[in-house]
N, CA, C and O atoms as a GROMACS GRO file, in nm:
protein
  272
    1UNK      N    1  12.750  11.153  13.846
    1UNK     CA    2  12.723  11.167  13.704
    1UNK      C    3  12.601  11.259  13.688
    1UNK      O    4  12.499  11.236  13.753
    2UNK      N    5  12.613  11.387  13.583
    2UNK     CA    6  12.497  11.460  13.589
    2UNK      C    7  12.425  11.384  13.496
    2UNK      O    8  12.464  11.286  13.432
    3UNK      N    9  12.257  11.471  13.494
    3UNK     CA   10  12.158  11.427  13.388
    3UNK      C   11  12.217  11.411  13.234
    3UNK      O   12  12.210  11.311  13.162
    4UNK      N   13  12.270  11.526  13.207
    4UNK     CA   14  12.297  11.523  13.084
    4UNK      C   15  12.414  11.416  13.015
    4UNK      O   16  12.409  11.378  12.898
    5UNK      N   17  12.538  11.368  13.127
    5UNK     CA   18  12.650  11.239  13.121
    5UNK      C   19  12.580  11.129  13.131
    5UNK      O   20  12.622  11.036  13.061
    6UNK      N   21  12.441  11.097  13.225
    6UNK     CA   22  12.387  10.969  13.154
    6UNK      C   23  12.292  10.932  13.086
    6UNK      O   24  12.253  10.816  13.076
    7UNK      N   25  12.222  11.081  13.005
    7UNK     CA   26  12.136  11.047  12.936
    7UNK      C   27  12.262  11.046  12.805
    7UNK      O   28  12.202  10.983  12.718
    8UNK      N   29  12.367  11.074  12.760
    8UNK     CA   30  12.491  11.076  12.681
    8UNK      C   31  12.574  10.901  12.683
    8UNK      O   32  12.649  10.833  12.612
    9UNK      N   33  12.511  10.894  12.790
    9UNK     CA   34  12.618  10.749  12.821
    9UNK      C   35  12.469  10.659  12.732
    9UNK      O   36  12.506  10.555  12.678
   10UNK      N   37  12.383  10.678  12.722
   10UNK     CA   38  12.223  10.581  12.771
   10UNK      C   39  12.226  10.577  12.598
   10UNK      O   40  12.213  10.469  12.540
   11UNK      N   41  12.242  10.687  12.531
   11UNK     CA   42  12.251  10.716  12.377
   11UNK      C   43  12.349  10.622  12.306
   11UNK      O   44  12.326  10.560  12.203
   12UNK      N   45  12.478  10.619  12.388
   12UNK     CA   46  12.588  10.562  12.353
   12UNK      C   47  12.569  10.435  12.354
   12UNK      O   48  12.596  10.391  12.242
   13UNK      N   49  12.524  10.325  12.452
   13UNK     CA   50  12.460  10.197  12.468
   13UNK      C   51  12.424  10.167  12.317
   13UNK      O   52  12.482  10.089  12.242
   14UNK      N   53  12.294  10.264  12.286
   14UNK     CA   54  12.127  10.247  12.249
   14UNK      C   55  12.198  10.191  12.102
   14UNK      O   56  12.167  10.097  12.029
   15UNK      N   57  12.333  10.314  12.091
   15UNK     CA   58  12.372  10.320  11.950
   15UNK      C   59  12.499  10.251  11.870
   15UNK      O   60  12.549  10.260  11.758
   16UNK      N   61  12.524  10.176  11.991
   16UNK     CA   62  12.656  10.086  12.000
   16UNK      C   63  12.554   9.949  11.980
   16UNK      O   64  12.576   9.858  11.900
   17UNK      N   65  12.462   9.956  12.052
   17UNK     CA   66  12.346   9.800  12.043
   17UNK      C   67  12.348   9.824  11.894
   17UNK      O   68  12.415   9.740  11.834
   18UNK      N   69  12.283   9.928  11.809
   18UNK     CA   70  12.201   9.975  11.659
   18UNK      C   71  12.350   9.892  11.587
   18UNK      O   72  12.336   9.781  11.535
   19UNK      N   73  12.478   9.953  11.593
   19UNK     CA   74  12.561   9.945  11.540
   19UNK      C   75  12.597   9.769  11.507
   19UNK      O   76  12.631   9.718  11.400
   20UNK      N   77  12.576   9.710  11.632
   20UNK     CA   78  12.589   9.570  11.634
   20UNK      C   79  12.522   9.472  11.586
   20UNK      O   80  12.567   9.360  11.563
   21UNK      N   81  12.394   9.516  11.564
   21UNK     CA   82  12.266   9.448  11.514
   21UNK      C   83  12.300   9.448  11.365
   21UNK      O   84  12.288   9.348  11.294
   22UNK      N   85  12.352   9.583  11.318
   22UNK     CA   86  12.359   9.571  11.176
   22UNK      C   87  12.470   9.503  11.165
   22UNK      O   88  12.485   9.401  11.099
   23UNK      N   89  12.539   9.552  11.222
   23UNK     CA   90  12.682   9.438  11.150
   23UNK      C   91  12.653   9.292  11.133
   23UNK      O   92  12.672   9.229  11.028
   24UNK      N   93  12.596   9.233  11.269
   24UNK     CA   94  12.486   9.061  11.229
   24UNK      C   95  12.423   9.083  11.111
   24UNK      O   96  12.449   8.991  11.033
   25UNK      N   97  12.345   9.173  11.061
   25UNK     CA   98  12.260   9.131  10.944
   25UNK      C   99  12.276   9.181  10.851
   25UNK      O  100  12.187   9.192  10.767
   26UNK      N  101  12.420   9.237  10.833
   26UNK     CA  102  12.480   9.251  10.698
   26UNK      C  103  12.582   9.122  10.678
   26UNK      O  104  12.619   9.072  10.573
   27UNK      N  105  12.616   9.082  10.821
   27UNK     CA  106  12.692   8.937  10.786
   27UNK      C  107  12.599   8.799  10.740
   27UNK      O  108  12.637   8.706  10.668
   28UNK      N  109  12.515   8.810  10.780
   28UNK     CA  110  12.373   8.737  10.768
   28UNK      C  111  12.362   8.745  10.613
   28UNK      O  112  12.378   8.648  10.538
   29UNK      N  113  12.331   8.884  10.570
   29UNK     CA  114  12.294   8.912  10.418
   29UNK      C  115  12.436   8.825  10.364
   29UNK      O  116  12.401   8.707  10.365
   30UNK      N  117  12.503   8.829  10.342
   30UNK     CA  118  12.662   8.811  10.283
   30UNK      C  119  12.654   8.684  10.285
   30UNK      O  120  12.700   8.631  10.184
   31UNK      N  121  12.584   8.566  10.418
   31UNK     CA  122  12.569   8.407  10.371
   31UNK      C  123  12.468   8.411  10.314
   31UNK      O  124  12.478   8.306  10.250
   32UNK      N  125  12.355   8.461  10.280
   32UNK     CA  126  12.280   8.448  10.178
   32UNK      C  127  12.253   8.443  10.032
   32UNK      O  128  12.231   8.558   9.993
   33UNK      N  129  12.245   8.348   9.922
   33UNK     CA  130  12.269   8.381   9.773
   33UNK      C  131  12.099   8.360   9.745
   33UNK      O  132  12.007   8.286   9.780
   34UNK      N  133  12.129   8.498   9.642
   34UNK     CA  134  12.000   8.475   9.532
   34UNK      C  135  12.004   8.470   9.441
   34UNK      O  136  12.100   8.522   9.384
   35UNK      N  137  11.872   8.384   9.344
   35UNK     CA  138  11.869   8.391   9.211
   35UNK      C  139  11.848   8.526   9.181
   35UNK      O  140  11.810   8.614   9.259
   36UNK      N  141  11.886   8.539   9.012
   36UNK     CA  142  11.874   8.666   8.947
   36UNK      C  143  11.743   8.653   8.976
   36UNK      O  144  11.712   8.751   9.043
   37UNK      N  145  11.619   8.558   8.954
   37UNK     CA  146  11.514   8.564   8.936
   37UNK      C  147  11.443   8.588   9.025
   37UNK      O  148  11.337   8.645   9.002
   38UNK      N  149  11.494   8.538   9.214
   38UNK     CA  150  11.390   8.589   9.338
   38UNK      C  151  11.445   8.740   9.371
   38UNK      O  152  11.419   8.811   9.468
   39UNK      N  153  11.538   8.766   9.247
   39UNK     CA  154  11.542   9.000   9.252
   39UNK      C  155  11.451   9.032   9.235
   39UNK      O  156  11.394   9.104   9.317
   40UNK      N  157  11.369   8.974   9.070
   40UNK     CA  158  11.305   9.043   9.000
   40UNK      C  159  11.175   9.058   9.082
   40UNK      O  160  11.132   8.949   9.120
   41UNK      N  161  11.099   9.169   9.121
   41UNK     CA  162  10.970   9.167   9.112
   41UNK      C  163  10.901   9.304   9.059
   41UNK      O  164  10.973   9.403   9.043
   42UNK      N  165  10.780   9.309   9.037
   42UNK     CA  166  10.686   9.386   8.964
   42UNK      C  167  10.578   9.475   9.063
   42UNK      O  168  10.476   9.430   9.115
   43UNK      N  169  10.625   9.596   9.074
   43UNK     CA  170  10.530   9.682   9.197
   43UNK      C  171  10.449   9.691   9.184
   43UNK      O  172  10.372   9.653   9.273
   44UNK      N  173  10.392   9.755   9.050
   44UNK     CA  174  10.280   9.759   8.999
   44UNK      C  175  10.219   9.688   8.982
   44UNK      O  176  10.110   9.745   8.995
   45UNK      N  177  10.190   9.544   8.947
   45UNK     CA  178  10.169   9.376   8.981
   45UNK      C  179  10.112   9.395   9.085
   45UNK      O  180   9.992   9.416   9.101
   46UNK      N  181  10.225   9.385   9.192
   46UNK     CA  182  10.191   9.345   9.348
   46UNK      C  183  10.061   9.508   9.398
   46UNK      O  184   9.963   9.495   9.471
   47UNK      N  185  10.096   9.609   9.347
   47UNK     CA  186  10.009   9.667   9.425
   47UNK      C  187   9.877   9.668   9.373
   47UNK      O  188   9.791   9.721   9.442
   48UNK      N  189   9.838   9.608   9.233
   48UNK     CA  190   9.700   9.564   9.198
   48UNK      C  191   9.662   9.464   9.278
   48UNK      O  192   9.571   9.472   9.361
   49UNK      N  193   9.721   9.379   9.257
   49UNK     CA  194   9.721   9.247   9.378
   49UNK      C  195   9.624   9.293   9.490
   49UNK      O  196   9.508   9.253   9.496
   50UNK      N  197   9.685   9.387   9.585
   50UNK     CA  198   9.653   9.441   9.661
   50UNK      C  199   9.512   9.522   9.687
   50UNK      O  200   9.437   9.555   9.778
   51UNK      N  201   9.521   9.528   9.599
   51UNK     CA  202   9.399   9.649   9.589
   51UNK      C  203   9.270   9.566   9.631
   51UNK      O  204   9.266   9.445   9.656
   52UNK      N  205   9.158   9.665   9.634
   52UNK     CA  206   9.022   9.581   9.675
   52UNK      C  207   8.939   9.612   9.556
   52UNK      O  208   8.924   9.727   9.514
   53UNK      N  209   8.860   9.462   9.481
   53UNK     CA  210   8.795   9.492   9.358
   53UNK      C  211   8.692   9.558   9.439
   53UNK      O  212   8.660   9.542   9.557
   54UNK      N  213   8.639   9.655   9.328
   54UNK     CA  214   8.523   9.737   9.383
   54UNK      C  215   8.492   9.787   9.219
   54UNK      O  216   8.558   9.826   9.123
   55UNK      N  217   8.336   9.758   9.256
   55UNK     CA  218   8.278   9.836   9.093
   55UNK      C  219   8.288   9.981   9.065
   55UNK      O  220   8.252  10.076   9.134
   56UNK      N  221   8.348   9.976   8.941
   56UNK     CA  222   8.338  10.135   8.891
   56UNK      C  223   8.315  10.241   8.922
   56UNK      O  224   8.389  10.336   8.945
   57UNK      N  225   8.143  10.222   8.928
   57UNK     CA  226   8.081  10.300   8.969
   57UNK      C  227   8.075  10.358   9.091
   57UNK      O  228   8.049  10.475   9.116
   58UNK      N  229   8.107  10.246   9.186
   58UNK     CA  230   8.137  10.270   9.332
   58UNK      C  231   8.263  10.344   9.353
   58UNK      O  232   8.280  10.402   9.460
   59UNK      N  233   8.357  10.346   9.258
   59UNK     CA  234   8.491  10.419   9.265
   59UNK      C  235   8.491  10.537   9.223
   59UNK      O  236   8.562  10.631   9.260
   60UNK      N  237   8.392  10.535   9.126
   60UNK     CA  238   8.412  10.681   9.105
   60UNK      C  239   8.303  10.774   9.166
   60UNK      O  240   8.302  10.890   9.127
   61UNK      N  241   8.201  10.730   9.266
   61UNK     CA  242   8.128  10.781   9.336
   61UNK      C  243   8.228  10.819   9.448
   61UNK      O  244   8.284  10.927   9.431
   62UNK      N  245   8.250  10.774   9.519
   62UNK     CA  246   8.366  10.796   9.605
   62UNK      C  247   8.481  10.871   9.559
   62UNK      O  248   8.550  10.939   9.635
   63UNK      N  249   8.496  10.862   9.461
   63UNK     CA  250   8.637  10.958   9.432
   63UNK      C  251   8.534  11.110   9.431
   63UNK      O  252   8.535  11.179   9.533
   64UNK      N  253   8.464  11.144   9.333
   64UNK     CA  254   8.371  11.259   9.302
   64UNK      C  255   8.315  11.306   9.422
   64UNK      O  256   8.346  11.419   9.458
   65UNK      N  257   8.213  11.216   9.513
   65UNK     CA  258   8.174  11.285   9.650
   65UNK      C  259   8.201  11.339   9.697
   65UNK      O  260   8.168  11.456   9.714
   66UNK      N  261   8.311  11.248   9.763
   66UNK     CA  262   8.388  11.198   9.915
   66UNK      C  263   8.507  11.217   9.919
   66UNK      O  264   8.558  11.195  10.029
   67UNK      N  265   8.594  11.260   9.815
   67UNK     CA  266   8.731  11.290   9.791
   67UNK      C  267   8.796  11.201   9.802
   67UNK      O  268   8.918  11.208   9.798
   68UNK      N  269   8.724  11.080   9.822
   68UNK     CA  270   8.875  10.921   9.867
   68UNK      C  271   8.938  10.883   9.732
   68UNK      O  272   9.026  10.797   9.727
   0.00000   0.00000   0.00000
């Protein structure tokens, strides 16, 4: 077998494994039910959430300086 037939065969494995995994966790998804309500969420919400309070002034020193 040359380099190039089993690095071709090694792909084929990698992507036959990829192929199989999803098929489990789209069958997976399919026993799963949700409420309309654990759809809904709010990005903008969650990415304030996220954020780090920091005073004003400190934000906009840093933005103006420092370019962050």
């Amino acid at each position: 077998m040359t380099s190039g037939q089993m690095l071709l065969a090694g792909f084929n494995g990698l992507f036959t494994k990829v192929a199989s995994e999803l098929t489990d966790m789209f069958t997976a998804f399919e026993r799963v039910h949700f409420d309309e309500h654990n759809l809904k969420f709010d990005i903008v919400r969650d990415a304030q959430e996220l954020q780090v309070k920091m005073p004003l002034h400190l934000s906009l020193t840093l933005i103006l300086f420092y370019g962050l």
